[in-house]
N, C-alpha and C positions, 0 to 999 in steps of 0.2 A: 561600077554599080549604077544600077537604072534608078531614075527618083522614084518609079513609084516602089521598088525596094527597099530604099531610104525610108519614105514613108511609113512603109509599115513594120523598121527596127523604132525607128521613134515613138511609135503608139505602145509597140511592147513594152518599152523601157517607161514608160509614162505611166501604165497598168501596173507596171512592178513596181514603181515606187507610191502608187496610192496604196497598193495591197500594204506594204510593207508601214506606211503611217497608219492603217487601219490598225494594224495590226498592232501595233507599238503601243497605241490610243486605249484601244483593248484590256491590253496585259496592266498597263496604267491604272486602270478603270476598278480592273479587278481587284488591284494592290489597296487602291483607297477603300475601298468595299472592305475588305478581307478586317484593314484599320480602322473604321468606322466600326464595326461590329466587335471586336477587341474593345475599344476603348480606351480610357489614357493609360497611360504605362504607370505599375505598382510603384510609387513610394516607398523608399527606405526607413523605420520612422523604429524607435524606440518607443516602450510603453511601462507603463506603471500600473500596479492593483491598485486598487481603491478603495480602503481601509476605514472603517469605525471604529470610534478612540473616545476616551473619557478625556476631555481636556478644558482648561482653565477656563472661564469667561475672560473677558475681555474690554476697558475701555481705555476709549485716546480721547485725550486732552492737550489742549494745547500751553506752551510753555515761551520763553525765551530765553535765547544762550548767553552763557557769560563765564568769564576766564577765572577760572580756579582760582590762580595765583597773580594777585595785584598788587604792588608795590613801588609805593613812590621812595627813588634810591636816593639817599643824603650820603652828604660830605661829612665825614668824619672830624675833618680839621676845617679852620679857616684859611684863607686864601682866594686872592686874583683868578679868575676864571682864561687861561693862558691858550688852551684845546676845548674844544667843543669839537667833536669829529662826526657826531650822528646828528640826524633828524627824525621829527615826530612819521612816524609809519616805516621808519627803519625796522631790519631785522636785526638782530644781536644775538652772536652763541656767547656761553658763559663765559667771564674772563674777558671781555673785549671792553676799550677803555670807552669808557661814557664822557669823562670828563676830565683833564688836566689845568691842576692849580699852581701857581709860580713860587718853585721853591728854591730859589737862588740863594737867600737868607740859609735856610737848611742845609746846604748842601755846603758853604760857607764853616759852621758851626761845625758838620760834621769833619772837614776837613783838618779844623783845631782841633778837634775831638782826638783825630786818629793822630796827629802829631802830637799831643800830650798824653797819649800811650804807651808810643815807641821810647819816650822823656824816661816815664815810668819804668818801662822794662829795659830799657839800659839803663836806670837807677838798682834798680830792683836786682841787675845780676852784678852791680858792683857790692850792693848790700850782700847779695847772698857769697858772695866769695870771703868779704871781711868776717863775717858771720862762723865760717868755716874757720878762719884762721885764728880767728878769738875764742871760738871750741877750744881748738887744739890747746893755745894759750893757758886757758881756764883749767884743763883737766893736770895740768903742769905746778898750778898754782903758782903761774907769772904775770896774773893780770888781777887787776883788783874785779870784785863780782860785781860791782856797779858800772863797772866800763863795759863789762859783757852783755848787763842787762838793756844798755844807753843803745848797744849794735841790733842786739834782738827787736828789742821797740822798734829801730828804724828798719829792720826789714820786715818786719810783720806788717809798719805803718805802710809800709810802701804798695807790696799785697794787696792790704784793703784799698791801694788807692786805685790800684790796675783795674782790679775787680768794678771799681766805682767807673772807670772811663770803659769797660767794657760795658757795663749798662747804657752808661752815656751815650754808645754807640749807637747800640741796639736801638733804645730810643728812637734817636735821629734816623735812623735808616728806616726804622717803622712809620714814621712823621712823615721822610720821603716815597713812602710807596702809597700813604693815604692821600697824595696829593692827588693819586688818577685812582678817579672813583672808577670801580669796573662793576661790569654786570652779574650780579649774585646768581643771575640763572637765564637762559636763553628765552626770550621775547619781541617783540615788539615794542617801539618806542611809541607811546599811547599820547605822551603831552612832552612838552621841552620845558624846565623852569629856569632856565638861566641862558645868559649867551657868555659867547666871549667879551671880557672885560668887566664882567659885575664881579660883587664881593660876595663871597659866601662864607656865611656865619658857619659854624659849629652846627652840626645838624641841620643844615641849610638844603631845603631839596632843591634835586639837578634833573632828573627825568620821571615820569610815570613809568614802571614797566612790567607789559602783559603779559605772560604766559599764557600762548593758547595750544601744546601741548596737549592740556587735558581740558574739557570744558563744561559745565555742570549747565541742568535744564529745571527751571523752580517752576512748579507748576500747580496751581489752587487744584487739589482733589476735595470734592463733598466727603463728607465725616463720613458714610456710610459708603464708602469706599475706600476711605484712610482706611480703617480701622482692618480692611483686610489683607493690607501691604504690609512688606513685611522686608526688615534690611536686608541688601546686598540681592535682590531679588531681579532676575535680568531685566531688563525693559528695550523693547523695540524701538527706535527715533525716527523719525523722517524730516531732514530740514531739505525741503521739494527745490528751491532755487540750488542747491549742491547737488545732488546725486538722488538717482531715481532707488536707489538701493538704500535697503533703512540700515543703519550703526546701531552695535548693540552696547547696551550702557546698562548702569545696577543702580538700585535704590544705591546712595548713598546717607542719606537724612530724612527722616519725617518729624521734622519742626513740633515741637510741644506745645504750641500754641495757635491756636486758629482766628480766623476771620469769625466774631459770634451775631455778626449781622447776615451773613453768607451761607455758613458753616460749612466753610470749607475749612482745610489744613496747608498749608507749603509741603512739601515734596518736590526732593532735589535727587535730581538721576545724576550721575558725573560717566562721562565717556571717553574714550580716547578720539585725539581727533588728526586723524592722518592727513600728512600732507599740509596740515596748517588749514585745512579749506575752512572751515567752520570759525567766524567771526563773531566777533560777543553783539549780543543784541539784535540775533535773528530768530525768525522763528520756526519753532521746533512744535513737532506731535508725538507728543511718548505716547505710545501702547501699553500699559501694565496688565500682567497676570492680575487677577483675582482670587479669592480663595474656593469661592462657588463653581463647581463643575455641570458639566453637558455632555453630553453624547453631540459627535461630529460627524460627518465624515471628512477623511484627510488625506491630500493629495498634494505631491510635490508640485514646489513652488512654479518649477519650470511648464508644467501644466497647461499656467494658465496663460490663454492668449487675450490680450487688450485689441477690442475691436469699436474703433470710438471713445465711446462712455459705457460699453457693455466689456465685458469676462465672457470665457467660453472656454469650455474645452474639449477636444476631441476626444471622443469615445469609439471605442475600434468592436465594430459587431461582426463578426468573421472578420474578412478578408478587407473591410469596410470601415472608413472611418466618417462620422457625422460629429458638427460642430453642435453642443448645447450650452444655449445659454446659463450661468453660474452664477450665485451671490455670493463676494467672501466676507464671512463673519469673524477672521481671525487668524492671526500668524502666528507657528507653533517651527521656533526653531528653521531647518527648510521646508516644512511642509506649511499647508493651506488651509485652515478649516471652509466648507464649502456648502453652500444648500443650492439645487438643481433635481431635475429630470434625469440621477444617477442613481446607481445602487450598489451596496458594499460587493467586492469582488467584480467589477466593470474594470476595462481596462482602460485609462487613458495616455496618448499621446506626449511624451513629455523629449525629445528632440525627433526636428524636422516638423512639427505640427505649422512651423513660419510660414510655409510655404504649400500647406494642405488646402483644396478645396471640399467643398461638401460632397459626399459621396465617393471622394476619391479610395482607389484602390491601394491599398498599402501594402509593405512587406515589412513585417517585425524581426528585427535585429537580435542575435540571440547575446 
């Protein structure tokens, strides 16, 4: 092959391969164009109507928590402090010992106890065999009836006496089981009043202990709000350092007596409080119904998106969803009482709106 042949496979092969990245550059060009003008891709997004309802007023107040059930445990008997096995901010389920008192004396006692029993009931069944034979005797008329009646006494005496060291028993055994004070119901150990080695009297306390189980929220309502609550009536909580999610709890008390400098009243909500999280002496915002009604609009709670310090929720117009700003005036159950730039029968976004920008393209899930 001559060079200048050469040359000119080389020029051709140089020409084909610009044509062919032209080309490729191209078809590229086109693609992004074609995407560009599409737009971003439809979102998957579930949506809700948006509903006007008659529903309660509403105010929150704020309160502090504190454990239903408080109970500083005593010792029933006296005795030496011999176990102490817990500490202040322990847990304890029912039944678990708090406290053991030194009952060696007792255990002592009861051991003469049960050996002057078994005395008795092998007295008691030699009486009752003479008893039988003196029957027999008596119905014969070969015994005088003062000799029968000398056996009878002694086994009835005996009887009462068994009966008498079975109490005796009972007693002591009951004596020995008051020596471990246990826990009357599952708590926290709140304070410690004894160690090992002191004495405890007779109703001498041994621990403070809390139930936080269930927890009640006392909270000053003005008079002209007492008066439209009403027992056993839901009420919405939020204690914000636990859980962003509010616990639903019931009037349980509106105190008879008020503040007459203030005019307010006490009001006690009691809730269940899962998990233990909820500690006495923190603070709580109950929400109460009221008796006075409004017209709303209401939208489930999933709705609404927190952006900042603002509420919003997506509102789906065709194929289209846009973010508007919302105020919420109130929690009904799971839905939302709401005021905004909405209108009853609008649909809003309530899953997938997490991840929605303004104007994006949606697709509603059926």
């Amino acid at each position: 092959m001559t060079q200048t042949r050469w040359k000119k496979l080389v020029a051709c092969d140089t020409w084909a391969a610009v044509f062919l990245v032209l080309l490729v550059s191209s078809v590229a060009h086109a693609q992004a164009e074609v995407k560009k003008h599409q737009g971003p891709p439809a979102v998957p997004v579930r949506v809700a109507l948006v509903v006007q309802d008659t529903v309660s007023d509403q105010i929150t107040l704020v309160g502090s928590t504190e454990a239903i059930a408080r109970s500083t445990i005593a010792a029933e008997v006296s005795g030496l402090v011999e176990d102490f096995p817990v500490r202040e901010g322990d847990f304890v389920e029912k039944g678990r010992a708090l406290a053991r008192l030194r009952s060696t004396d007792l255990v002592l006692h009861l051991k003469a106890a049960v050996a002057a029993r078994e005395r008795v009931r092998a007295n008691l069944l030699f009486a009752q065999k003479e008893l039988a034979r003196y029957t027999k005797l008596k119905h014969t008329d070969s015994i005088a009836a003062r000799k029968y009646d000398e056996v009878l006494y002694q086994y009835q005496s005996l009887e009462q006496e068994l009966l008498r060291n079975k109490a005796e028993i009972e007693l002591l055994e009951d004596d020995i089981q008051k020596k471990t004070v246990v826990a009357p119901f599952a708590g926290f150990v709140a304070k410690e009043h004894t160690q090992v080695g002191e004495w405890i009297p007779v109703g001498g306390p041994v621990v403070t202990l809390v139930d936080l189980g269930h927890v009640r929220i006392t909270t000053d309502v003005p008079e002209r709000y007492a008066v439209q609550l009403l027992l056993q009536n839901p009420v919405r909580v939020m204690v914000a350092n636990i859980s962003n999610e509010p616990f639903l709890g019931k009037i349980s008390a509106i105190l008879p007596e008020g503040d007459p400098n203030a005019r307010t009243f006490p009001v006690r909500v009691s809730l269940v409080n899962p998990g233990l999280k909820i500690r006495s002496g923190m603070e709580a915002r109950a929400t109460f119904n009221l008796g006075t009604k409004k017209n709303a609009l209401l939208v489930p709670k999933d709705a609404i998106v927190t952006a900042g310090t603002n509420r919003l929720v997506f509102v789906v117009a065709g194929s289209v969803a846009q973010p508007m700003n919302i105020r919420i005036i109130g929690y009904y159950d799971g839905n939302v009482a709401i005021e905004g730039p909405i209108k009853p029968g609008d649909y809003v976004v309530i899953r997938g709106n997490e991840r929605l920008r303004p104007g994006q393209p949606v697709e509603i899930l059926k």
